[in-house]
N, C-alpha and C positions, 0 to 999 in steps of 0.2 A: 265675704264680709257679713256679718250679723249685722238685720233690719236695725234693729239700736243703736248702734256703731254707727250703721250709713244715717240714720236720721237724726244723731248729734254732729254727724259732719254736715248736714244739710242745712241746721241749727246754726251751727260757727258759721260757715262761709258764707247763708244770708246776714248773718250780722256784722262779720269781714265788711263785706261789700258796702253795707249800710254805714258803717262808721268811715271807710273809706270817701266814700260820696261826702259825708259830714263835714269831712276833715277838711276838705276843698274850698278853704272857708271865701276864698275871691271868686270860686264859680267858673274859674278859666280852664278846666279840666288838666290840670297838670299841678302834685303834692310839692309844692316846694320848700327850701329848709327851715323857714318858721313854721309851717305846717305840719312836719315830721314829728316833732316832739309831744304835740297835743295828739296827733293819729295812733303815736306806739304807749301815748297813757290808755287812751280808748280802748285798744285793742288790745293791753293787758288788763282791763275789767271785762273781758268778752269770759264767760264760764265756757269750760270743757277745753280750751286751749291753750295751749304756753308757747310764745314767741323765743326764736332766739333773736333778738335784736340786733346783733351784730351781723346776722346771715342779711336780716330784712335790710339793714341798712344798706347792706353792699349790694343788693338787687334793686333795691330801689334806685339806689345811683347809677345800677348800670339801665336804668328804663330811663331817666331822665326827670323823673316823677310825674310820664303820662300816666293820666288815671288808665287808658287803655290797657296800659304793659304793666300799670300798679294790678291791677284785676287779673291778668297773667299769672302775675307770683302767687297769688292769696290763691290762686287755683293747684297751686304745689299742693295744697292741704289737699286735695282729693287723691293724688296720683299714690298710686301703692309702689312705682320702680322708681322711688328716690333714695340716693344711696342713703345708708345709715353716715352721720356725723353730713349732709348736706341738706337735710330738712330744714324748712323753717318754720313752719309750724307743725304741734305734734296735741294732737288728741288726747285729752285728759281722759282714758281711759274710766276711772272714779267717777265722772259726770254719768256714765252709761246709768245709774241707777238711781237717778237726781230724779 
């Protein structure tokens, strides 16, 4: 992987993370379904990434919306052995020159 490449995924995922914690707006550590909607606006103004929202939805419900297992998925974004068509997030390529 080219240093640029790995240091706009290091870019998205600490900002992931960061609107994730945001999102938790009662502090109980766990996204619940009013929470969800304001989380996946956030997290489409993040640059360099594109959500598929329907993947996220269905992972998120299957963690239960602990923030523990929510932080789990958001680390898909690093793995390179996720099949094509199960990604949920995918690197704006185009950002690398931002």
């Amino acid at each position: 992987m080219h240093p640029t490449q790995k240091n706009l995924r290091a870019n998205v995922l600490q900002n992931l993370l960061s609107v994730i914690i945001r999102s938790d707006a009662d502090g109980n550590f766990t996204i619940e379904e009013g929470e969800i909607d304001n989380l996946l606006r956030l997290m489409k103004n993040i640059n360099g990434v594109q959500i598929h929202e329907d993947r996220f939805r269905k992972a998120l419900a299957k963690t239960g919306g602990n923030l523990r297992d929510v932080v789990e998925v958001v680390k898909n974004l690093l793995r390179d052995d996720v099949p094509e068509g199960e990604e949920i997030f995918v690197i704006d390529e185009a950002q690398d020159d931002a």
